[in-house]
C-alpha positions as CSV (number, residue, x, y, z in Angstrom):
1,X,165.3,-18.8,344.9
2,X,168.7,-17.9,344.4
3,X,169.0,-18.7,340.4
4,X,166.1,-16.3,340.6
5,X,167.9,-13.2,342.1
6,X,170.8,-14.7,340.1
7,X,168.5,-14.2,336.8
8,X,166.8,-10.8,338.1
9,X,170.6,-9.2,338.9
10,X,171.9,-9.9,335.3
11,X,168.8,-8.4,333.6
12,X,169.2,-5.4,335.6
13,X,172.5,-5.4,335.2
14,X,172.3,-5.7,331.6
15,X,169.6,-2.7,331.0
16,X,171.5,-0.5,333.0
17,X,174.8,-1.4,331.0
18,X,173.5,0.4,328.2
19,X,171.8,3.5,329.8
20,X,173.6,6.1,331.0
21,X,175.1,6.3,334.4
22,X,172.5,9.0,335.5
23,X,169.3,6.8,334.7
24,X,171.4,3.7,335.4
25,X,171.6,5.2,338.8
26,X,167.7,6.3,338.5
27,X,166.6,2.6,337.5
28,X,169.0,1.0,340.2
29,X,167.4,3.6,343.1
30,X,163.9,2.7,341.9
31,X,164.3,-1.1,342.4
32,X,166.2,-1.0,345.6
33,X,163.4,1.4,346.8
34,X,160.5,-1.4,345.8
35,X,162.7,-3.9,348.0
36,X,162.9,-1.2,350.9
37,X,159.0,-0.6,350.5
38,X,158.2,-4.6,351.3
39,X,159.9,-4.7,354.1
C-alpha cells in the first residue's frame, strides 16, 4: 500500500514537473478532487 502511493506520488510529481505551474496546479486539483469524491 504504501510503495503504491509512494509510486503514484512520483509519477505525479514527475508529469507535473514538466507542465507548467498553471496546469500543474490544474492536474494536482483534479486528482485531489477524485480522492475527495470517494470519500
Amino acid at each position: 500500500d504504501t510503495v503504491v502511493r509512494w509510486c503514484a506520488a512520483k509519477g505525479i510529481g514527475r508529469i507535473t514537473a514538466r507542465l507548467t505551474r498553471s496546469h500543474a496546479e490544474t492536474v494536482l486539483s483534479s486528482v485531489l478532487e477524485l480522492f475527495s469524491v470517494g470519500q
